[in-house]
GUTI-275562 format. One record per residue (C-alpha): residue in three letters; residue number from 1; y, x, z. Coordinates in Angstrom, 2 decimals. Layout:
PT code pos   north    east      up
PT  ala NUM       Y       X       Z
...
//
This chain:
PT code pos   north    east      up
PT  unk   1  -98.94   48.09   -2.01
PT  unk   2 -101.90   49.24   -0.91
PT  unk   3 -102.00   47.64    2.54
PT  unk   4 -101.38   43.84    0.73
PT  unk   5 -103.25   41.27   -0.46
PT  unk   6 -102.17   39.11   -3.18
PT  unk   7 -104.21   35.98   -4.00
PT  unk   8 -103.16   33.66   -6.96
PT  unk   9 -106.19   31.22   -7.50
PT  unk  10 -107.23   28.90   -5.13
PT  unk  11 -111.23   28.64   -3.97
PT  unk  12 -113.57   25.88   -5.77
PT  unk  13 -115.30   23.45   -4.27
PT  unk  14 -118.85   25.47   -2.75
PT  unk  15 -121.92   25.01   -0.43
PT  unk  16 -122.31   27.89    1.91
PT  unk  17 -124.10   29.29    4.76
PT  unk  18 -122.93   32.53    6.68
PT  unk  19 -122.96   34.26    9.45
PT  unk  20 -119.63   35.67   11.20
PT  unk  21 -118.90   38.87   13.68
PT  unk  22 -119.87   38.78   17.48
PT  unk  23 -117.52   36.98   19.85
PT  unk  24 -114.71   39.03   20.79
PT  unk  25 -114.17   37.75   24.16
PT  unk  26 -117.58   38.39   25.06
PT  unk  27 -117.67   41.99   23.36
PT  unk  28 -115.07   43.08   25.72
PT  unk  29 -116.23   42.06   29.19
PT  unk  30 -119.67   43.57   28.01
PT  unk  31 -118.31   46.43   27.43
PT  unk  32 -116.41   46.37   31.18
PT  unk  33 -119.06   44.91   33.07
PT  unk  34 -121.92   47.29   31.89
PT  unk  35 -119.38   50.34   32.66
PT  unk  36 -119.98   49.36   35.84
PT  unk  37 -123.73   48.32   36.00
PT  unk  38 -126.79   50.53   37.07
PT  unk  39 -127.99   51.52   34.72
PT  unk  40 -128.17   51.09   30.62
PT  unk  41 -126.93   48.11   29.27
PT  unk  42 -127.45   47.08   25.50
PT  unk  43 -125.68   44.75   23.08
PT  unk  44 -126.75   43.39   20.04
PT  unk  45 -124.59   42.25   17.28
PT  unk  46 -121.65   43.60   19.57
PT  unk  47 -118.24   42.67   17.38
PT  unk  48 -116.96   46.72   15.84
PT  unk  49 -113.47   46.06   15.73
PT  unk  50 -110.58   48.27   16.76
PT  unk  51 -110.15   45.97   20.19
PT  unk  52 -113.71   46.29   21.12
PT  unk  53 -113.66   49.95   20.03
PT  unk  54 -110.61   50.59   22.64
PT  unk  55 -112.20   49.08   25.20
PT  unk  56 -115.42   51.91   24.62
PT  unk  57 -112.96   54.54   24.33
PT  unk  58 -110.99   53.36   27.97
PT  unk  59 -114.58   53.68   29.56
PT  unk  60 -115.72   56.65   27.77
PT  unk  61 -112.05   58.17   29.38
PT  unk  62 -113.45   56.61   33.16
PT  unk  63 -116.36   58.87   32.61
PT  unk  64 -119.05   56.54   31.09
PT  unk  65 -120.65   57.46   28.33
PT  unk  66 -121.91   55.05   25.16
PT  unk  67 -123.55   54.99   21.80
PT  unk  68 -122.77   53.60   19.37
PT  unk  69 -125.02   52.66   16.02
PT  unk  70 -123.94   50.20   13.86
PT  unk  71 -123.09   46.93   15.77
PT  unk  72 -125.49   47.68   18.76
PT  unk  73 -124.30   49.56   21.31
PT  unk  74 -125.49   51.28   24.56
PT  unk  75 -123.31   51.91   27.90
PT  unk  76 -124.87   54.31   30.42
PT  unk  77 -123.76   52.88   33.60
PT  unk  78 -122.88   54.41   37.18
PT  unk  79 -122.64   51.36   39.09
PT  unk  80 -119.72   49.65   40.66
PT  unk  81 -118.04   52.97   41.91
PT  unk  82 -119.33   55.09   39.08
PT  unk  83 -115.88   55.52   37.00
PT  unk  84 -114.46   59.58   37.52
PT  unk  85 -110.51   58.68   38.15
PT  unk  86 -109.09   62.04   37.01
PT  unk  87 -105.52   63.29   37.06
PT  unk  88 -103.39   62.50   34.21
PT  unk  89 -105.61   59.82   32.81
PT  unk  90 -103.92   57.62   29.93
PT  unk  91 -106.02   54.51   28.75
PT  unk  92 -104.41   52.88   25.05
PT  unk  93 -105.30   49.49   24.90
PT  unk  94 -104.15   49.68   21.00
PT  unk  95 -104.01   45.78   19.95
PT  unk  96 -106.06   44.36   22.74
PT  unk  97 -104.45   41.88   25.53
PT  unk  98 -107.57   40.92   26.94
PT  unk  99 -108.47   45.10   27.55
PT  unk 100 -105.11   46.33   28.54
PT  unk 101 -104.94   43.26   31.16
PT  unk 102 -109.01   43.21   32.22
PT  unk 103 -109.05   46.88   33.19
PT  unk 104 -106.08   46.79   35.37
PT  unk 105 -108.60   44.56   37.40
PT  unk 106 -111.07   47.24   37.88
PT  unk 107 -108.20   50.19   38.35
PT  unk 108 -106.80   49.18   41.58
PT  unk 109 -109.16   51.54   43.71
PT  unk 110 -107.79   54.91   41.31
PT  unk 111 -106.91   57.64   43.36
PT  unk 112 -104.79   59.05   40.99
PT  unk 113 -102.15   57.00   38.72
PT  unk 114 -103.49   55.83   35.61
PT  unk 115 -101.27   55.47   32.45
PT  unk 116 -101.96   51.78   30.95
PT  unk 117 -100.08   52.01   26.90
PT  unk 118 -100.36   49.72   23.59
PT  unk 119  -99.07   49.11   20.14
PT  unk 120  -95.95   47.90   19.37
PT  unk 121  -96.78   44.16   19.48
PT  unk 122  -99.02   44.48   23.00
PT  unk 123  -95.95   46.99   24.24
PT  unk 124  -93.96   43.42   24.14
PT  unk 125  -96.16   41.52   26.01
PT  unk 126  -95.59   40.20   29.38
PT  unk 127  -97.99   42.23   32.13
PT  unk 128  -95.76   41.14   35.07
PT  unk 129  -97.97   38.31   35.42
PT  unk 130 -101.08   40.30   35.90
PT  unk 131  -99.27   42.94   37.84
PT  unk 132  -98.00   40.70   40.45
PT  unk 133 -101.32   39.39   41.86
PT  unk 134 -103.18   42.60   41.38
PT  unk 135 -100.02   44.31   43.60
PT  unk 136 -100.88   42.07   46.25
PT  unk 137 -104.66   43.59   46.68
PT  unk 138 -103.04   46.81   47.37
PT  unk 139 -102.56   48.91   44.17
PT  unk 140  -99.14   50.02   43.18
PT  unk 141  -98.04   49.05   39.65
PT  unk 142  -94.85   50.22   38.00
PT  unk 143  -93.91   48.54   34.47
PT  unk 144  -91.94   49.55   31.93
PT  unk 145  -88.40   47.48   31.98
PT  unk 146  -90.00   45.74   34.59
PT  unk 147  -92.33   43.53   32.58
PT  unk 148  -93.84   45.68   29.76
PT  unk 149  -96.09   48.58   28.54
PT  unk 150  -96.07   51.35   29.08
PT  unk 151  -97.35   50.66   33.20
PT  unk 152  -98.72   53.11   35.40
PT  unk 153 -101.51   51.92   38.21
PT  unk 154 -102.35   53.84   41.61
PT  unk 155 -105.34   52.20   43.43
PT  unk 156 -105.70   51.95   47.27
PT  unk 157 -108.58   52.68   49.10
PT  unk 158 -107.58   49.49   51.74
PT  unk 159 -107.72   46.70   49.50
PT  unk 160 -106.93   43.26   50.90
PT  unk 161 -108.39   40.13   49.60
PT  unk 162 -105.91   37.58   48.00
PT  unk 163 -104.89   34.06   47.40
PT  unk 164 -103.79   33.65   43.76
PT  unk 165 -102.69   30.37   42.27
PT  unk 166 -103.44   30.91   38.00
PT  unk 167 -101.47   27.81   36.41
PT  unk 168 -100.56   29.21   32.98
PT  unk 169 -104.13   28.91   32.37
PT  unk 170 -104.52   32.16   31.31
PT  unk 171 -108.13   33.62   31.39
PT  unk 172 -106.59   37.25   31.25
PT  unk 173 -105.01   36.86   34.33
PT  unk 174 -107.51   35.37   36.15
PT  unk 175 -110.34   37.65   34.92
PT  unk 176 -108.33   40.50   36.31
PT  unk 177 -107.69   39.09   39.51
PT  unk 178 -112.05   38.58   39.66
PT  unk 179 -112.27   42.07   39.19
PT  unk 180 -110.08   42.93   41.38
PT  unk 181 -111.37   41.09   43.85
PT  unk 182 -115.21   42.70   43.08
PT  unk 183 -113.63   46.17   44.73
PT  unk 184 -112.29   44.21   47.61
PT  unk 185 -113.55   43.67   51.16
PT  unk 186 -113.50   39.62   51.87
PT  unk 187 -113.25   36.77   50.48
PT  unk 188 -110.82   36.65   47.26
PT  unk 189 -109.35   32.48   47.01
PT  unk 190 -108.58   31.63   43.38
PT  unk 191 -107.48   28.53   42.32
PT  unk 192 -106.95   28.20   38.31
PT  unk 193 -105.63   26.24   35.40
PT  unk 194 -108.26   25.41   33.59
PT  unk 195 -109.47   28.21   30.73
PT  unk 196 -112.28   30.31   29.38
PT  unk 197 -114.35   30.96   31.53
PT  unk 198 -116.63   34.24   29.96
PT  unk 199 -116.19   36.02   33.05
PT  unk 200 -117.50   33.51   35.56
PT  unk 201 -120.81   32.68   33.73
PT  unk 202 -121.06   36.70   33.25
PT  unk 203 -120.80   36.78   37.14
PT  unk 204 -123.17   34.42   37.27
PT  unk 205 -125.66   35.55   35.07
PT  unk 206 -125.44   38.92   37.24
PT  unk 207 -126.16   36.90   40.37
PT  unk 208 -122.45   38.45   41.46
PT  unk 209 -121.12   37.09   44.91
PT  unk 210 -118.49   34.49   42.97
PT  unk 211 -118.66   30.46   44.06
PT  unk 212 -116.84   27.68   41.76
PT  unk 213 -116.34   24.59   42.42
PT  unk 214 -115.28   22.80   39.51
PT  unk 215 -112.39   19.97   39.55
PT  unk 216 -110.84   18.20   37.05
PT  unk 217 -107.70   19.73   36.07
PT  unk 218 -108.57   23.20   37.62
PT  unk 219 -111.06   25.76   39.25
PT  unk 220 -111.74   26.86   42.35
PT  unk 221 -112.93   29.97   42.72
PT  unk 222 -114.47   32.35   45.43
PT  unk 223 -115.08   36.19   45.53
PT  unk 224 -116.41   38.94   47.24
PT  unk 225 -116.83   42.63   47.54
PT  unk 226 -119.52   43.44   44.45
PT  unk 227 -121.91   45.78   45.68
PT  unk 228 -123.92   46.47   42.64
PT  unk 229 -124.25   45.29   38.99
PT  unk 230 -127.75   44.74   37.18
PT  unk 231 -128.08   46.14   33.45
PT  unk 232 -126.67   43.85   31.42
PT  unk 233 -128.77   43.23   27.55
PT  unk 234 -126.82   40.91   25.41
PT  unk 235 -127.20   39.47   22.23
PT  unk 236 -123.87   38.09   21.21
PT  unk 237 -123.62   35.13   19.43
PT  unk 238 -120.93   34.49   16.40
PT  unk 239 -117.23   33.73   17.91
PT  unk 240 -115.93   30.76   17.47
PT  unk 241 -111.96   31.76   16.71
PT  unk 242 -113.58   33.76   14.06
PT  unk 243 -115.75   31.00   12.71
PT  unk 244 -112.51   28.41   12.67
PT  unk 245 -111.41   30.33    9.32
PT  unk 246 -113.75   29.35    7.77
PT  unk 247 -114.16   25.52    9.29
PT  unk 248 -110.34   25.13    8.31
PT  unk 249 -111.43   26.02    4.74
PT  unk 250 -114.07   23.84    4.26
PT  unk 251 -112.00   21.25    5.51
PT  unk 252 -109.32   21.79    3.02
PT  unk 253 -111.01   22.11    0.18
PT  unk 254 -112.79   19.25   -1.40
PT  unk 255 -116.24   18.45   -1.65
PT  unk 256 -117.11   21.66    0.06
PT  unk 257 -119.79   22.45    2.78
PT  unk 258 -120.71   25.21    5.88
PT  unk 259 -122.95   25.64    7.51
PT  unk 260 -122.23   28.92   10.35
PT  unk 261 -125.05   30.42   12.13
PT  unk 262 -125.33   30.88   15.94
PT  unk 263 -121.95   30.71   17.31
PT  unk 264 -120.32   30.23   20.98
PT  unk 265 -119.62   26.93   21.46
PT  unk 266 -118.46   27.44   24.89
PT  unk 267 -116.26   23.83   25.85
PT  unk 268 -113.88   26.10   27.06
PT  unk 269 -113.52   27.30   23.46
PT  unk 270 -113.91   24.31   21.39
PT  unk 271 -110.46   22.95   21.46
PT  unk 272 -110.26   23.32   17.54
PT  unk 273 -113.63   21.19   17.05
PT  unk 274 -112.47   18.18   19.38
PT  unk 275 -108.66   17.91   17.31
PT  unk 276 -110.46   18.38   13.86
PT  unk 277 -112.85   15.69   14.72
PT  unk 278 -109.81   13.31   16.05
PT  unk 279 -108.54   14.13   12.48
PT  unk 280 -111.43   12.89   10.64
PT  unk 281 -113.29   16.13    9.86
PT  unk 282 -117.15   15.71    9.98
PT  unk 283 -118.51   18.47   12.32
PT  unk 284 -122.01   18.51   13.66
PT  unk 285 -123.83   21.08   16.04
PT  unk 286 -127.67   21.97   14.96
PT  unk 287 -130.00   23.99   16.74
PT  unk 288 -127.77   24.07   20.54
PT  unk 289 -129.39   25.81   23.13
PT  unk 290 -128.49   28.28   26.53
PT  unk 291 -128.26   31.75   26.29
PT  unk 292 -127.45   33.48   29.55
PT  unk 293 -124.85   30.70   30.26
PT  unk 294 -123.33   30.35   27.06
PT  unk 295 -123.67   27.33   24.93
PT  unk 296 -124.56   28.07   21.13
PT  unk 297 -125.47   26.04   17.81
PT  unk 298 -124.80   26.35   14.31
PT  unk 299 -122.05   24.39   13.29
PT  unk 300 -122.13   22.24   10.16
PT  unk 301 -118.64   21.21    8.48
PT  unk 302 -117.93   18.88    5.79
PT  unk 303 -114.68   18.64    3.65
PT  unk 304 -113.51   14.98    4.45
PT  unk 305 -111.83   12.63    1.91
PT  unk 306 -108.79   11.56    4.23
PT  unk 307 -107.24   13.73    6.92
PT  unk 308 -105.69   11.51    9.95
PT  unk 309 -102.29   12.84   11.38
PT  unk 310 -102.64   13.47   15.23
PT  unk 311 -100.62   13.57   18.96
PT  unk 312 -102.66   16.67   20.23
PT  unk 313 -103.53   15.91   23.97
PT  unk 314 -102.26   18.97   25.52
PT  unk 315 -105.16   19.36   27.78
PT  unk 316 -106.63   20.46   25.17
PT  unk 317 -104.32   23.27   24.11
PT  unk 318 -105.95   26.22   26.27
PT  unk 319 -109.07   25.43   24.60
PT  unk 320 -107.75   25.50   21.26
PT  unk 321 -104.89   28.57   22.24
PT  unk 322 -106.01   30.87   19.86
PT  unk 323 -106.57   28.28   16.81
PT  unk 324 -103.21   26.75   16.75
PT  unk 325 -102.08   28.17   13.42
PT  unk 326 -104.56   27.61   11.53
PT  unk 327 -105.01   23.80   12.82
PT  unk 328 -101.49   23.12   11.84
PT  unk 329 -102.62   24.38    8.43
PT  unk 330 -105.13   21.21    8.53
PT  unk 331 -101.86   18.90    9.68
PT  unk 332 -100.20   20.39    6.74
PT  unk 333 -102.19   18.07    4.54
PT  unk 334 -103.06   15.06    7.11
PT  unk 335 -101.17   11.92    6.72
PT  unk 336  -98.27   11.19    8.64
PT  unk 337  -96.74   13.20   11.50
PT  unk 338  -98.90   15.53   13.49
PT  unk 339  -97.19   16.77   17.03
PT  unk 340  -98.23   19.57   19.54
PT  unk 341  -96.65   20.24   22.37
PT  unk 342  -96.62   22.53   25.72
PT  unk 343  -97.22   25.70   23.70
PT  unk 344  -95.85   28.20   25.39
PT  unk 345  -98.33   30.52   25.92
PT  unk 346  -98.32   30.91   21.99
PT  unk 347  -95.82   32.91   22.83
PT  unk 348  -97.88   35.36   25.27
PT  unk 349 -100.11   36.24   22.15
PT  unk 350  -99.63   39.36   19.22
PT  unk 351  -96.70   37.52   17.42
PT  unk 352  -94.24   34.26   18.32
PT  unk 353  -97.26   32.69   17.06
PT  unk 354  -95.40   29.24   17.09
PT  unk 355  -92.24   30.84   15.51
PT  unk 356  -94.85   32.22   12.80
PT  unk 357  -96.71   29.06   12.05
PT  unk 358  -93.27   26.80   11.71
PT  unk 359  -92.36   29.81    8.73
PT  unk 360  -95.38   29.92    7.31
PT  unk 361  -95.30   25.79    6.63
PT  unk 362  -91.87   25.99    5.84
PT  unk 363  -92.50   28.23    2.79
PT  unk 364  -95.62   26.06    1.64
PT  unk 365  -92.49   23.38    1.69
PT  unk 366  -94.13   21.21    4.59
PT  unk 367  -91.41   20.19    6.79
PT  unk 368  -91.42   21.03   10.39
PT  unk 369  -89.20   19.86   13.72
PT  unk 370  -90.26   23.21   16.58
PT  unk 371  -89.03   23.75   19.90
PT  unk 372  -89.27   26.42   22.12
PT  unk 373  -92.75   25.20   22.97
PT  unk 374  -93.91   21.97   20.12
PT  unk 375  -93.85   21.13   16.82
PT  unk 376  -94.00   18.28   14.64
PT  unk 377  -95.76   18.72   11.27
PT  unk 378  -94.61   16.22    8.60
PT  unk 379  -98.27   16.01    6.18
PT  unk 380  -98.40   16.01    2.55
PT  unk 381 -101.73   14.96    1.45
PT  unk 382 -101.16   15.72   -2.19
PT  unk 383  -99.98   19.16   -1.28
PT  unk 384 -100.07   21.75   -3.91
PT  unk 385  -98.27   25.26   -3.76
PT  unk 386  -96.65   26.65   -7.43
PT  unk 387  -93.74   29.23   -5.78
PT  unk 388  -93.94   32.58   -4.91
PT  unk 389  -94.73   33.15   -0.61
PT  unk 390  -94.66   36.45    1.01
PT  unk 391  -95.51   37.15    4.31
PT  unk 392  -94.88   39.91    6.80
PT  unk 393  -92.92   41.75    9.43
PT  unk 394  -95.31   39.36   11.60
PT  unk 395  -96.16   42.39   14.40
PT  unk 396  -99.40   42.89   12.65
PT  unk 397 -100.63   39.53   13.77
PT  unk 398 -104.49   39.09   12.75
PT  unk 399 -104.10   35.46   12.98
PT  unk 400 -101.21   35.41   11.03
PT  unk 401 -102.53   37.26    8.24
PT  unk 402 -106.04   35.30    8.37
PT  unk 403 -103.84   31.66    8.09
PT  unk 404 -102.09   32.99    5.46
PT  unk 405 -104.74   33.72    3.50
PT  unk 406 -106.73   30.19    4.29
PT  unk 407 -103.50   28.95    2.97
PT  unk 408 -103.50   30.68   -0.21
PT  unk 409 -106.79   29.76   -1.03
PT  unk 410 -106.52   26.07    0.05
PT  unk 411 -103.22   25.37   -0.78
PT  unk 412 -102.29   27.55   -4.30
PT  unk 413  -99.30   29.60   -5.16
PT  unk 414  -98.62   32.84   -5.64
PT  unk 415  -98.68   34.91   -2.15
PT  unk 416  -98.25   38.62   -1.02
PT  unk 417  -99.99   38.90    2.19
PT  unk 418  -98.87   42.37    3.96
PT  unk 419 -100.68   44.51    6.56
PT  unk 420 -104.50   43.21    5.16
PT  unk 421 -105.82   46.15    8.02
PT  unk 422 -104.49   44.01   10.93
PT  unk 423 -107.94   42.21   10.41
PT  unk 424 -109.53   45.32   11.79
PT  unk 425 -108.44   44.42   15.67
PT  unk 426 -110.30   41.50   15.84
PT  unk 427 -112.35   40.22   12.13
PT  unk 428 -113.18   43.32    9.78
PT  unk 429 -115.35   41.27    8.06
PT  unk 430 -112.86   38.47    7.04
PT  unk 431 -112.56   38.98    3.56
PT  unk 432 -115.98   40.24    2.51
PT  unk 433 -117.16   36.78    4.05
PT  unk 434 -114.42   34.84    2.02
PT  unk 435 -115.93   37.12   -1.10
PT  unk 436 -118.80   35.37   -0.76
PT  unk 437 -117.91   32.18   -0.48
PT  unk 438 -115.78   32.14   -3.53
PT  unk 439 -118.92   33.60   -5.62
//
């Protein structure tokens, strides 16, 4: 099986330092907020993965051109009203949730309908909650079953600003209201769960007409009509989802060290370093500084010699969202009972991602106690896999494959890994960087 992996050793104890892809958050909204910028706008160490490559191609279809050499990248913008909204225009978001729900943002002045499709696992996804507050500016959005892709969007050219209420805490949703707000005459009221918050310090960077005021359990936000975007030259640091992999591993496998170069630790982001930490893992940042609003450091991980169970505050959960299965991986060998709880939104991502995790434990014969939105992990410190685990039919779930794999190589056992090339949405380089750790 070509399109497999099977790993039957587990990794040795090592001392590494390396270097992981661009942030994928950040590669995206480049790419959308240059497409609309004066001008040419260049990235550096941009992340080349099939998401970031849709969201060129969904441009390049608006009438923007780009080039692309290696992982920098160049996007000749028209400003703000610069995209060419052509009859029969179909934009695939492939893979990508955080392009096939951004864009809409930025489509609701099209003067023709635009077709908005995905894969099979984005096609499932719910875009109801992004076309309900985007409907309200004006544009016309009809989904598929009422709730899915395929959707189509037809702009108006007498948008209305909005008051929009985010509390799933769901940066895709209230990026996409932002942008639809920067077409729209008046103020825009926002008033949001607390979540990334890329966009924002983008807008702010620009010197964009956006005002938050920050409170403690949400955001309020302010927008108005964006007349014009600077060029905007990035070098993007290492992303931090990414870069857990690899934290996860050094924690789980003894007498082992990391160091990882240069990567976003944005507090909106670091959910996974503030639960490892309450779980005895010894993580220190080196070398922090500001870039352009975003916090980066290198982060330094050792493997600890005791792993404490833990009640994960669930204010930290949207800062952690996208880490969750591979931290239960690291309460899969903590001692005692490990709970997390209000995860619903795992649900809103590629796979059941809670559904997934609960299986994936259960085969590594760690028992589990789920819910349609928590689960308890019951810890085995002394945890070693001898059986046969094979995973797949997971919706081509990057995360799922990339846990799996952490697993196999902390953990033991014999395990068939299927659909290796989901890796290519979000992390080509997952395995060549595991390659050289294990050297």
């Amino acid at each position: 099986m070509p399109n497999s992996l099977k790993i039957n050793e587990k990794i040795k104890s090592y001392k590494k330092k390396i270097i992981v892809s661009g942030d994928k958050s950040i590669s995206i909204r480049w790419v959308l907020f240059s497409s609309l910028a004066k001008g040419k706008s260049t990235a550096k160490n941009l992340l080349i993965s099939e998401d970031v490559l849709a969201a060129l191609k969904a441009v390049n279809k608006l009438g923007i051109k780009s080039k692309l050499k290696r992982n920098s990248c160049t996007i000749y913008g028209k400003g703000i009203e610069g995209y060419k909204y052509k009859k029969n225009i179909t934009i695939n978001a492939e893979n990508s949730g955080t392009l096939g729900r951004l864009i809409l943002g930025f489509l609701i002045n099209t003067t023709y309908p635009i077709k908005l499709i995905g894969d099979k696992s984005l096609s499932k996804r719910d875009f109801k909650r992004i076309s309900d507050p985007l409907s309200k500016f004006g544009a016309k959005i009809n989904l598929n079953k009422k709730k899915n892709l395929p959707l189509t969007i037809k702009g108006s050219s007498d948008l209305k600003p909005i008051k929009y209420i985010e509390n799933k805490g769901s940066a895709q949703c209230k990026s996409a209201v932002i942008f639809g707000a920067m077409r729209t005459k008046g103020t825009t009221l926002i008033k949001a769960k607390k979540s990334r918050n890329h966009t924002e310090l983008l807008s702010k960077y620009l010197r964009l007409p956006i005002s938050i005021k920050v409170k403690k359990n949400y955001d309020e936000i302010k927008v108005n009509k964006v007349k014009i975007i600077e060029p905007l030259n990035y070098d993007i640091p290492s992303d931090i989802s990414s870069s857990a992999f690899f934290i996860v591993l050094t924690t789980l496998v003894k007498k082992s060290e990391i160091l990882i170069k240069n990567v976003n630790i944005n507090p909106s982001r670091t959910g996974i370093i503030t639960i490892l930490r309450k779980m005895g893992v010894e993580i220190i940042y080196k070398n922090q500084k500001l870039y352009k609003g975003e916090k980066i450091a290198d982060i330094k991980v050792k493997s600890p010699k005791f792993l404490k169970s833990i009640n994960s505050p669930s204010n930290l959960n949207n800062k952690a969202i996208d880490e969750f299965l591979i931290i239960f991986l690291v309460a899969a060998k903590a001692n005692g009972v490990s709970y997390f709880k209000n995860l619903s939104e795992l649900d809103q991502k590629e796979s059941p991602r809670l559904k997934w995790g609960a299986y994936i434990l259960n085969k590594m014969g760690i028992k589990t106690v789920t819910t349609k939105d928590s689960i308890k992990i019951f810890g085995n410190p002394d945890l070693q896999i001898n059986n046969k685990i094979v995973i797949k039919n997971y919706l081509k779930d990057h995360r799922v494959f990339m846990t799996s794999v952490i697993a196999a190589y902390s953990f033991g056992g014999r395990w068939e890994i299927h659909d290796k090339d989901s890796i290519k949405t979000s992390f080509p380089k997952f395995l060549n960087i595991l390659n050289k750790i294990k050297k």
